[in-house]
C-alpha positions as CSV (number, residue, x, y, z in Angstrom):
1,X,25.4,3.0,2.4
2,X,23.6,1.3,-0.7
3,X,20.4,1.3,1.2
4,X,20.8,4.9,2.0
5,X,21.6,6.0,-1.3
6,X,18.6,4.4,-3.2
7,X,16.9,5.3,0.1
8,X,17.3,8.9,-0.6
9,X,17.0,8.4,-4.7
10,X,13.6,6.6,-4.5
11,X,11.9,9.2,-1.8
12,X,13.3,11.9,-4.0
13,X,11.7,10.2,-7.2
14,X,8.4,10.0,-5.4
15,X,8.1,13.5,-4.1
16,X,9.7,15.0,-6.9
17,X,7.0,12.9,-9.0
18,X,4.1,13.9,-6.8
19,X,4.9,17.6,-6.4
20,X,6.2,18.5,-9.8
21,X,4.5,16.9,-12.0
22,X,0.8,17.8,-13.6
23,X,-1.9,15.3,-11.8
24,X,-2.8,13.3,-15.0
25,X,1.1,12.8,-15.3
26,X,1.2,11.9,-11.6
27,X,-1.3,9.1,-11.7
28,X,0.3,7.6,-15.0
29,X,3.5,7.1,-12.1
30,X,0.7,5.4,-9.6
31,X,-0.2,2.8,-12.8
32,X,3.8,1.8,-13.3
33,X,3.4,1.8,-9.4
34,X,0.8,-0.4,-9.6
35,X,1.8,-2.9,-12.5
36,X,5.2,-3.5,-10.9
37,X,3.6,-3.9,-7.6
38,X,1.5,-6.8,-9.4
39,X,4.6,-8.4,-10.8
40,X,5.8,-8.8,-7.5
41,X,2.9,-10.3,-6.3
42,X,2.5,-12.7,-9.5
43,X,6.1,-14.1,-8.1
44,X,5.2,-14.8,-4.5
45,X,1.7,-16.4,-6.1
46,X,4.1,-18.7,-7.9
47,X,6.7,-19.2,-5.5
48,X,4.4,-20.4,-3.0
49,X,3.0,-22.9,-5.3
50,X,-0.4,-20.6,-6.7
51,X,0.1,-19.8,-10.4
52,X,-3.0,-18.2,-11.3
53,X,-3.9,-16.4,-15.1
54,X,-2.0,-13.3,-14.8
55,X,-3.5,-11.2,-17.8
56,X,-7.3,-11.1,-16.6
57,X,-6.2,-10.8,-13.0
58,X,-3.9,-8.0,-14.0
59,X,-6.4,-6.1,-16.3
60,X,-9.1,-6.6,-13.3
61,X,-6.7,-4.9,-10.9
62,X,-6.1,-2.1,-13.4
63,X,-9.9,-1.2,-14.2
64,X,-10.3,-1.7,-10.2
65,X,-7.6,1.6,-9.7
66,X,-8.7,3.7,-12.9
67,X,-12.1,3.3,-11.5
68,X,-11.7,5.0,-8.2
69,X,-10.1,7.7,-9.8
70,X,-11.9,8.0,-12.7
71,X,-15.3,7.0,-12.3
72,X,-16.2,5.7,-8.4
73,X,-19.5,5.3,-9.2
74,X,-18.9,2.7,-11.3
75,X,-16.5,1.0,-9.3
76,X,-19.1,-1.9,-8.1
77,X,-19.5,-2.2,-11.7
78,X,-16.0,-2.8,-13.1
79,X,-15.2,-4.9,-9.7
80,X,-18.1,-7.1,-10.5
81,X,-17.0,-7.1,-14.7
82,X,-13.5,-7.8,-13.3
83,X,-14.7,-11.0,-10.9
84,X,-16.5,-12.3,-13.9
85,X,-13.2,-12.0,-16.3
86,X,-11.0,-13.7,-13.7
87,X,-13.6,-16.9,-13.5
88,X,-14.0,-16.9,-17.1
89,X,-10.4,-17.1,-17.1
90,X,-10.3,-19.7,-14.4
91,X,-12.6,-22.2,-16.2
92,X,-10.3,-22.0,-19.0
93,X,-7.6,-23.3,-16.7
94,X,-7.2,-27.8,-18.1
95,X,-5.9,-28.6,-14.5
96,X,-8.2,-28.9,-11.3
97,X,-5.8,-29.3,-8.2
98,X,-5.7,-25.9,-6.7
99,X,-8.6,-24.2,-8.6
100,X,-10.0,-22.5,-5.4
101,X,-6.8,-20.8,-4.8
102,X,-5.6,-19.7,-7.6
103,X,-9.0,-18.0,-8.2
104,X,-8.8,-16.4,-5.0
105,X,-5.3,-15.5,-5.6
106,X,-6.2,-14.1,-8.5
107,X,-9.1,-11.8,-7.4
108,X,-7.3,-10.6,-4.4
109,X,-4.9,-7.9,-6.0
110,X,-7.8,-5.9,-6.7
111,X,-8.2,-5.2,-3.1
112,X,-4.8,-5.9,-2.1
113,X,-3.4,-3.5,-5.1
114,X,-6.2,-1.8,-7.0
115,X,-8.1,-0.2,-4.7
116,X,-5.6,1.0,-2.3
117,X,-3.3,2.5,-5.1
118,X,-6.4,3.8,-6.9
119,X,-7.1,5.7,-3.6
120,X,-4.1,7.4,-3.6
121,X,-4.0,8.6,-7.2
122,X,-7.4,9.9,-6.4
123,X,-6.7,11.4,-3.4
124,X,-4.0,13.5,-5.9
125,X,-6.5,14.2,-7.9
126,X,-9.3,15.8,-5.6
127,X,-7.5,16.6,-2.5
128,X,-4.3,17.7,-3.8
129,X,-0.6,16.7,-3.6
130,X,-0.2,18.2,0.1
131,X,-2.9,15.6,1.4
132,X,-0.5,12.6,-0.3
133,X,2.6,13.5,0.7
134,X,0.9,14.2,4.4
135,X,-0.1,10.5,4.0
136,X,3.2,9.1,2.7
137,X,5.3,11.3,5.3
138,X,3.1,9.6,8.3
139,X,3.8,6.1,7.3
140,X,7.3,7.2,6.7
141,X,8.1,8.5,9.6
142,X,6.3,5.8,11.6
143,X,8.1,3.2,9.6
144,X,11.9,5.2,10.4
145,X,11.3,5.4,14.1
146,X,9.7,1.7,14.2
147,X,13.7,0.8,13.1
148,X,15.5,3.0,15.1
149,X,13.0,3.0,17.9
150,X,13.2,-1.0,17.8
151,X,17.4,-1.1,17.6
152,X,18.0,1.4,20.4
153,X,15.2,0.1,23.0
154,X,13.3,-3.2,21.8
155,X,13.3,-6.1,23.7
156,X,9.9,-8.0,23.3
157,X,9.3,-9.2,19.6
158,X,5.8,-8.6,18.2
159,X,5.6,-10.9,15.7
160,X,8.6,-13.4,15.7
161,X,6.6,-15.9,14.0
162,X,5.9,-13.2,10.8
163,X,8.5,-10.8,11.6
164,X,11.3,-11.6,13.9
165,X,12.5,-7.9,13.9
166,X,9.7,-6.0,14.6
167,X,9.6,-5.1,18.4
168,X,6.8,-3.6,20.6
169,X,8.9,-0.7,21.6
170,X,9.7,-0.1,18.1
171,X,5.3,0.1,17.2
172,X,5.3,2.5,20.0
173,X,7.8,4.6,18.7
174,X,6.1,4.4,14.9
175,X,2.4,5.1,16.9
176,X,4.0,8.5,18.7
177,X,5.8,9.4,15.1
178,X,3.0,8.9,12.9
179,X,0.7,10.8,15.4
180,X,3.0,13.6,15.9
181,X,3.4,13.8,11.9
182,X,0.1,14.4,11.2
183,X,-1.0,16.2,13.8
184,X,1.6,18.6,13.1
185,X,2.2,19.0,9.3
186,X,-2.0,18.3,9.3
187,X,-2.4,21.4,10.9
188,X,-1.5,22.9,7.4
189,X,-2.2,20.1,4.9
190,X,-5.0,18.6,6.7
191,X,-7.0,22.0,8.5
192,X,-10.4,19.9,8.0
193,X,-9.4,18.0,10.6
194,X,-9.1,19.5,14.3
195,X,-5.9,18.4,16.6
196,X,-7.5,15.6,19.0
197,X,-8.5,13.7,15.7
198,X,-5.5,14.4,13.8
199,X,-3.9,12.5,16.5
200,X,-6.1,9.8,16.8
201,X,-6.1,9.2,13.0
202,X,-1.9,9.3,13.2
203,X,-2.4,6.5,15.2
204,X,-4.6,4.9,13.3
205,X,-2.7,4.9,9.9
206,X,0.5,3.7,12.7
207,X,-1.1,0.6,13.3
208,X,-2.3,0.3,9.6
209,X,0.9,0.7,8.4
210,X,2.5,-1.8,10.8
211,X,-0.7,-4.2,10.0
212,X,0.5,-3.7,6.1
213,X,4.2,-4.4,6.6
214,X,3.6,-7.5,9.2
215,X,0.7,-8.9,6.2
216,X,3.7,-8.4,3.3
217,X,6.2,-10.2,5.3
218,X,3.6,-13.1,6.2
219,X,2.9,-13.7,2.2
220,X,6.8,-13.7,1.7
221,X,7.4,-16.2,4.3
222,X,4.5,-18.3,3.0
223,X,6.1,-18.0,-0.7
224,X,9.7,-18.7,1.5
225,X,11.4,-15.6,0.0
226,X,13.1,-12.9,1.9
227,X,12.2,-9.8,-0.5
228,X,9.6,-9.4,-3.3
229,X,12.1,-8.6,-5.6
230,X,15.3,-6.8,-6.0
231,X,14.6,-3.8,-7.8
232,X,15.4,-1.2,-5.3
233,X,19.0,-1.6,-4.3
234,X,18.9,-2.4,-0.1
235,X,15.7,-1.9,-0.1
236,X,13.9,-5.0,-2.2
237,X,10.8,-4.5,-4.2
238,X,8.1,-2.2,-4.8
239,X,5.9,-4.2,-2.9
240,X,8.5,-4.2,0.3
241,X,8.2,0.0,0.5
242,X,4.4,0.3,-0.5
243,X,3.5,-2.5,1.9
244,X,2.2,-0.4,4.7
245,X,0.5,2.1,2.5
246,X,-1.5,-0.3,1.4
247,X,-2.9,-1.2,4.4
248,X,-3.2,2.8,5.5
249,X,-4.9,4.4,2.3
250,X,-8.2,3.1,2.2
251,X,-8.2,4.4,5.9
252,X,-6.9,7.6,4.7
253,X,-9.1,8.1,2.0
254,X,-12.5,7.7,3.6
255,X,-11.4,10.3,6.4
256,X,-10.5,13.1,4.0
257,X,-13.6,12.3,1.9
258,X,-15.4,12.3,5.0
259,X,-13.8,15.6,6.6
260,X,-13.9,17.5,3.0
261,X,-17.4,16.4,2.8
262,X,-17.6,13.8,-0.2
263,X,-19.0,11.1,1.8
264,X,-22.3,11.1,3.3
């Protein structure tokens, strides 16, 4: 029942958020999003033994985000200013053991984090709220019937190694939902897009999804925690419910771009 409550709470938080309030407003949200979604991450860096300089890697990730939204054609510009900050940073670092990866760990969130999150808030921004909560209604309806699909009829694990629960007849379900979704509620959010590749691109963001949420649950086993936190009552952390939208926006984003005609 907890996870059901805070279930409910939390979706209503975010769609309330994304609908409701003015888009400036709406992207401030995304940046809390973000910064506790880097928290999160800072813990699993440390739990699996990779402490890295959180500040620079944390104002990096920021700039990364603010840039696609704000100013994409600088982005190459403030990822390359944020690289340089986070090896500055590194050289400052007195002990040597480990220096590779905790550079690497701390460059990563600005892929992993800044750009996907950034592509959201910007989608907000120029495609409108329709266009993000047809994204966030794919990936949540694929992840729904991945569960249900996977209690009532899975048998063969996908990834036990990564994810003991996941099943293959649980993907299928989430591949048929997520196509379904957005070839349905597309046909109104998403009319730059006929039906045959609405469907196709359900799929796609499916297996992004899935590929988001198995990649999460790799970096928690690696760091030998079951959650990345416990904010969200029965639910764990930010980064546990955002994990397969990371993994499904960039996709997202360059076929709306592409369909509304904002990419060449």
């Amino acid at each position: 029942m907890t996870r059901v409550l805070s279930g409910v709470a939390l979706g209503a938080l975010v769609v309330g958020g994304i609908w409701f309030l003015p888009p400036a407003a709406a992207v401030v949200l995304a940046g809390c999003v973000l910064l506790l979604a880097f928290v999160e991450y800072v813990g699993l860096a440390r739990s699996a033994g990779t402490p890295f300089p959180t500040v620079p890697s944390g104002v990096a990730t920021l700039a990364t985000a603010g840039a696609v939204v704000l100013a994409p054609g600088a982005l190459v510009i403030v990822a390359m200013a944020g690289g340089l900050l986070i090896a500055v940073a590194a050289l400052a670092e007195t002990r040597r053991e480990g220096a590779l990866a905790a550079a690497g760990a701390a460059a990563f969130p600005l892929l992993y984090l800044g750009l996907p999150i950034g592509a959201i808030a910007a989608l907000l921004v120029e495609a409108g709220r329709e266009v993000v909560l047809l994204l966030i209604a794919t990936i949540v309806a694929s992840d729904t019937l991945q569960y249900y699909g996977g209690r009532r009829f899975g048998s063969r694990r996908l990834a036990p190694a990564v994810s003991p629960g996941k099943t293959v007849e649980g993907a299928v379900c989430g591949f048929v939902a997520a196509a379904l979704t957005l070839a349905c509620a597309g046909a109104w959010w998403l009319p730059g897009l006929d039906a045959p590749a609405r469907v196709v691109l359900g799929m796609t963001l499916g297996a992004a999804g899935m590929a988001g949420d198995l990649f999460e649950s790799h970096l928690k086993r690696s760091s030998g925690v079951k959650d990345s936190s416990a904010l969200i009552p029965g639910h764990g952390g930010v980064l546990d419910r955002i994990d397969a939208l990371l993994f499904a926006a960039p996709v997202y984003y360059t076929v709306v771009n592409f369909a509304e005609g904002r990419l060449p």
